[in-house]
C-alpha positions as CSV (number, residue, x, y, z in Angstrom):
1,X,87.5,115.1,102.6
2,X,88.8,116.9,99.7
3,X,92.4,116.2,100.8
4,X,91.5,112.3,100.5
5,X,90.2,112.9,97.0
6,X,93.1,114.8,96.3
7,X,95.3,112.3,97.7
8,X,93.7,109.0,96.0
9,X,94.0,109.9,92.5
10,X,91.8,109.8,89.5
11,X,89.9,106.7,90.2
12,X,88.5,108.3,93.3
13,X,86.2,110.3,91.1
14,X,84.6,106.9,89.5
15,X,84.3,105.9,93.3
16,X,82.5,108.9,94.3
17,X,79.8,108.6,91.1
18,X,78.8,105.1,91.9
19,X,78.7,105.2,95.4
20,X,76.9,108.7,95.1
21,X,74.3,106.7,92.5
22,X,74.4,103.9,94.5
23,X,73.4,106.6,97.7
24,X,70.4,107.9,95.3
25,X,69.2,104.2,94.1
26,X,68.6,103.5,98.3
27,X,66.4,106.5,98.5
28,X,64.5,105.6,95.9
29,X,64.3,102.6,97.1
30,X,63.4,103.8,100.9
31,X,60.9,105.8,99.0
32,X,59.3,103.0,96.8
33,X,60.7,99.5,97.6
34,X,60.4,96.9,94.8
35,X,62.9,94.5,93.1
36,X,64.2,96.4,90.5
37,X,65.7,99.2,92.9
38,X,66.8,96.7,94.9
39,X,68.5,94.6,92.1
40,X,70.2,98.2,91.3
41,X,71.3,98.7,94.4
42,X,73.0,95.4,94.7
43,X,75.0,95.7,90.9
44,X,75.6,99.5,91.9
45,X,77.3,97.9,95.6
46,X,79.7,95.6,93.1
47,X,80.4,98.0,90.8
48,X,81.5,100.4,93.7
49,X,83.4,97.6,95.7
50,X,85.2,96.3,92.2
51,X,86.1,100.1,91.2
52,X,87.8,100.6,95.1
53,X,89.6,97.4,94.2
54,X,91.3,99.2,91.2
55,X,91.9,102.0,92.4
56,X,93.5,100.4,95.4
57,X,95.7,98.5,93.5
58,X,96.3,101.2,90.7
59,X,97.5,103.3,93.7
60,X,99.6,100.5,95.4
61,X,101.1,99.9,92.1
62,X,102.2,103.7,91.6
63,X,103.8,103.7,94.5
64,X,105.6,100.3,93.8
65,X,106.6,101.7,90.2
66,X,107.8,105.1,91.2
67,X,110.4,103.4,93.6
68,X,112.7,102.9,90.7
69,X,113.2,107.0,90.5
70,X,114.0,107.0,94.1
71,X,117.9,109.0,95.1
72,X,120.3,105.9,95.9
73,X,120.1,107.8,99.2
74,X,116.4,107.2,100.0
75,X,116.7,103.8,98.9
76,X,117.2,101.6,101.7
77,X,113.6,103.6,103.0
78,X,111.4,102.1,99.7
79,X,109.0,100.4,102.6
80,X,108.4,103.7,103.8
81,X,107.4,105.2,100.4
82,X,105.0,102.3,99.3
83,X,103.7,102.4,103.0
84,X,102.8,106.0,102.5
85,X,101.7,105.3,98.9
86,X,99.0,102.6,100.3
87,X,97.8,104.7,102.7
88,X,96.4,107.4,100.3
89,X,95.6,104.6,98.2
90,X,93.2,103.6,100.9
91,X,91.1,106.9,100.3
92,X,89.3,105.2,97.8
93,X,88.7,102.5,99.9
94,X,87.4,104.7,102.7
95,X,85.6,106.8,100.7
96,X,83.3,103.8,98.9
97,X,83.0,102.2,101.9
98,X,81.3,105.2,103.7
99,X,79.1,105.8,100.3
100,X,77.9,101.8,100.5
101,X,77.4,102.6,104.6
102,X,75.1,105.0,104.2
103,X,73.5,103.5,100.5
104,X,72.5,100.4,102.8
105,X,71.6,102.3,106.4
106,X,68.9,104.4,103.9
107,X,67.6,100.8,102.2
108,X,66.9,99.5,105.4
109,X,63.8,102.4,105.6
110,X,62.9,100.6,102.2
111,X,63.2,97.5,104.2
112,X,61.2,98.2,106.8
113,X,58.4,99.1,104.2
114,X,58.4,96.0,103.0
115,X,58.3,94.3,106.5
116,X,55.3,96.7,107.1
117,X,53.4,95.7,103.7
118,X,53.7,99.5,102.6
């Protein structure tokens, strides 16, 4: 875990506060279900999916820009750097996706409340 936030850069930290608010809004909304946790829930899911898009691409595009400073040596392996590049990208992709997971799998409780008429 802390090796992918070490790996995915500064934007990772911006993934792990809304998906960890977005993780506290579905409790309280398990707790308590009504529409305005819910409508939380649902702008704190975009803001979490639209901040893993940037960092995804701001990593991508590190690795694309950093290919200019490769040794003419290592050149003719650029795929191999922007391949690695993506793929710690990709933490912050991981990493909001497993917040938004377990964010939903907790609503569901809240869910089920409702279904109940709690």
């Amino acid at each position: 875990m802390l090796d992918l936030i070490r790996h995915s850069g500064f934007v990772v930290w911006l993934v792990l506060l809304f998906g960890a608010m977005a993780l506290v809004t579905a409790v309280l909304f398990a707790r308590r279900p009504d529409d305005a946790k819910l409508g939380a829930l649902r702008a704190l899911t975009l803001t979490v999916v639209f901040t893993m898009f940037a960092a995804f691409t701001a990593g991508v595009g590190k690795s694309i820009a950093g290919l200019h400073g490769l040794p003419p040596n290592l050149k003719p392996n650029w795929m191999l750097f922007v391949a690695y590049g993506s793929g710690e990208a990709l933490g912050n992709v991981i990493l909001g996706c497993t917040l938004l997971a377990l964010a939903w799998f907790v609503a569901v409780i809240g869910f089920r409340r409702i279904a109940r008429g709690e």
